[in-house]
C-alpha positions in Angstrom: 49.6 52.9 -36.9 49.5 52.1 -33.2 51.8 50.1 -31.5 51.4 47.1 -30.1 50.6 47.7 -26.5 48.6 50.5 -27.4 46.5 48.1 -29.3 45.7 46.1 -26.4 44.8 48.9 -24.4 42.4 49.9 -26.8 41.0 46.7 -27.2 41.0 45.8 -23.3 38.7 49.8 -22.9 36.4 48.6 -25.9 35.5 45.3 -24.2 35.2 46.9 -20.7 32.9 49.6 -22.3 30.9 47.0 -23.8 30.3 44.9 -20.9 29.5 47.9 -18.6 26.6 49.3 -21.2 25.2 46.0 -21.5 24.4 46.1 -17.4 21.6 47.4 -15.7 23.1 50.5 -14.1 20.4 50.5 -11.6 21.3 47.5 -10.3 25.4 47.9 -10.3 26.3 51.3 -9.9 24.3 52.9 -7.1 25.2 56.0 -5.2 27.0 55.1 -1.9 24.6 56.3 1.4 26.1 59.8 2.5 25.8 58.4 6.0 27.3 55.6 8.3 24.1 53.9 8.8 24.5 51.4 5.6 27.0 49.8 8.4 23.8 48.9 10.8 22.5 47.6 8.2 24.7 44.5 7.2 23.9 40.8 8.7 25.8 40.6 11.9 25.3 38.9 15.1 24.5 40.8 18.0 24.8 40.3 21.7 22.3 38.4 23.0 20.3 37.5 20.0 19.9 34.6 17.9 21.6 32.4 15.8 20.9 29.9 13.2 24.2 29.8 12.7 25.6 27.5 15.6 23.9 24.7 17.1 23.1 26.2 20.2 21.1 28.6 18.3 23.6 31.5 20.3 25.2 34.5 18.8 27.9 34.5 21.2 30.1 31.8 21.8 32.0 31.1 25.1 35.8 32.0 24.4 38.8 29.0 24.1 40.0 27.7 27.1 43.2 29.9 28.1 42.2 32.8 26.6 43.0 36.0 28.8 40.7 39.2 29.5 41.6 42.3 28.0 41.1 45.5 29.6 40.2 43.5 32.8 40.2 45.8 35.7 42.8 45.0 38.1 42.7 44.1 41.8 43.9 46.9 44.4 47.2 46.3 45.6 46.2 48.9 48.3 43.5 49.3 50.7 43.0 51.8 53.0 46.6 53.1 52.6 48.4 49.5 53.2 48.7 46.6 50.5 46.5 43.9 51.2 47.5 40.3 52.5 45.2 38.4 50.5 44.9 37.3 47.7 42.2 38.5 45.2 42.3 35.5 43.3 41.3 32.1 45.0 44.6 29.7 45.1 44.7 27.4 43.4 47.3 24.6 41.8 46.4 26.4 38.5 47.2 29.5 39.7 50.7 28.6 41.2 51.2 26.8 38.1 50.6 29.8 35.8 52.9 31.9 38.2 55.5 29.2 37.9 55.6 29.8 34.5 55.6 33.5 34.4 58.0 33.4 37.1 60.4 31.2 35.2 59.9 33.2 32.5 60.6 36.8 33.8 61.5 36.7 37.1 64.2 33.1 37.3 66.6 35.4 35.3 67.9 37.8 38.1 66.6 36.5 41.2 67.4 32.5 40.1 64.5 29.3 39.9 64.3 28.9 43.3 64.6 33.2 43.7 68.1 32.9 46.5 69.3 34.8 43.8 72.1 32.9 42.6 72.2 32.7 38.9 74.7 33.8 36.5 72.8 37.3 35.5 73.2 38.8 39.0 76.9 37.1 39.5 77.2 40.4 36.6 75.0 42.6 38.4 77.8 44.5 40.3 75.7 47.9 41.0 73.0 46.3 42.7 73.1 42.2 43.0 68.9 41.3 42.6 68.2 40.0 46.3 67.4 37.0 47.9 63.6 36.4 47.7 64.0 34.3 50.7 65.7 37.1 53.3 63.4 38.3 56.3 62.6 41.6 54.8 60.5 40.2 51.8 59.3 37.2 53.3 57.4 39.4 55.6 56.1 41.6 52.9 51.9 41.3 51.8 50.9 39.7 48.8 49.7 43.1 47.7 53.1 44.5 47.9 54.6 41.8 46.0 52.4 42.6 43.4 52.8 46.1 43.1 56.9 45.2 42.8 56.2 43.0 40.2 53.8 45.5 38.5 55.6 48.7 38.8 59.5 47.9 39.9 61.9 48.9 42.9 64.7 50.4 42.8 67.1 49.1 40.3 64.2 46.3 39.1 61.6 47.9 36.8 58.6 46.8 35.9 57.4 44.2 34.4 54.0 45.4 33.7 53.9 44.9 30.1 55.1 41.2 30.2 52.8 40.4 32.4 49.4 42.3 30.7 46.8 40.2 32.4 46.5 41.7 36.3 45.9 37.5 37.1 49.2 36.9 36.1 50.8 39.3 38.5 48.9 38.0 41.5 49.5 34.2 40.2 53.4 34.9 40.2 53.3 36.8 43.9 51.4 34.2 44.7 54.2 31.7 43.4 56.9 33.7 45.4 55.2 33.3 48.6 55.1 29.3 47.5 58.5 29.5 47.3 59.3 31.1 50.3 57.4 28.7 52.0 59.3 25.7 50.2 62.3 26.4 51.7 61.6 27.6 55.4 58.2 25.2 56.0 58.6 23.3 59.1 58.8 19.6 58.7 55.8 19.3 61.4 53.5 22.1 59.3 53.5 19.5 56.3 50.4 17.2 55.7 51.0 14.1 57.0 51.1 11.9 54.0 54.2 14.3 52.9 55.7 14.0 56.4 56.1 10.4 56.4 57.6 10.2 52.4 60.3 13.0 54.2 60.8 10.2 57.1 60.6 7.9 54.7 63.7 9.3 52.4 65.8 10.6 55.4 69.3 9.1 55.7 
């Protein structure tokens, strides 16, 4: 006599054979294609090409707003042997307030929100205290050069390539340093006027 779970196993096989032999095998079981070319075959959109599926009638739709480039190919940092002084990307407010961000993010850490390098991480960095972003030396340095820091570190710093993966946000935080640097050496008599006369305005 066979035990109970045996039983069901038999019955569950006599069902399944059943329902298998009353198919049409030429319609369910079919021998698979020996090549890849079953995969062009499948309904897909392609580049380019009609849709029904959207109203616009397009296959390929225009990506959310925010969304980055991968595998974009980065600005050079170098040209002709020297880093450049421009910036590859055009400036905008956008753009300084995406490096703001990043900068805040990965950068405010050692070198401090306004980058004078007073923050509590390099009060602990005995070896090498990070530097004041605001000393001669680097306020003189090229956009290009900033980038390349940021990119692929100095000295003790490393880089910070792999936080930052888009090659925008690289320029848009160099781009945000030199804003900084410029906050807190502009001349008064550089500003436009509308924020010369709110400086007048506020001055003891």
């Amino acid at each position: 006599m066979l035990r109970p779970a045996y039983t069901w196993i038999a019955v569950a096989t006599a069902w399944l054979s059943l329902g298998t032999s009353a198919c049409n095998d030429s319609a369910v079981w079919h021998r698979m294609h020996p090549t890849l070319e079953r995969m062009l075959e499948q309904r897909r959109g392609d580049p380019y090409a009609p849709s029904p599926t959207f109203a616009d009638g397009r296959a390929m739709r225009t990506p959310p707003p925010g969304t980055l480039a991968w595998g974009e190919e980065t600005p050079p940092m170098r040209v002709d042997g020297g880093f450049v002084d421009e910036l590859p990307y055009p400036l905008t407010r956008d753009l300084l307030a995406r490096g703001r961000a990043e900068f805040e993010i990965t950068c405010a850490a050692c070198h401090g929100i306004l980058g004078d390098g007073e923050c509590v991480v390099a009060t602990k960095m005995t070896l090498r205290p990070p530097p004041s972003l605001h000393i001669d030396r680097i306020r003189t340095l090229p956009v290009g050069e900033l980038a390349d820091v940021i990119a692929n570190g100095y000295g003790l710093m490393p880089s910070y390539a792999a936080m930052l993966p888009a090659p925008q946000d690289v320029w848009a935080v160099a781009a945000y340093v030199e804003a900084l640097q410029f906050s807190q050496h502009a001349r008064v008599a550089a500003l436009p006027r509308p924020i010369q006369d709110e400086l007048n305005t506020e001055a003891p």
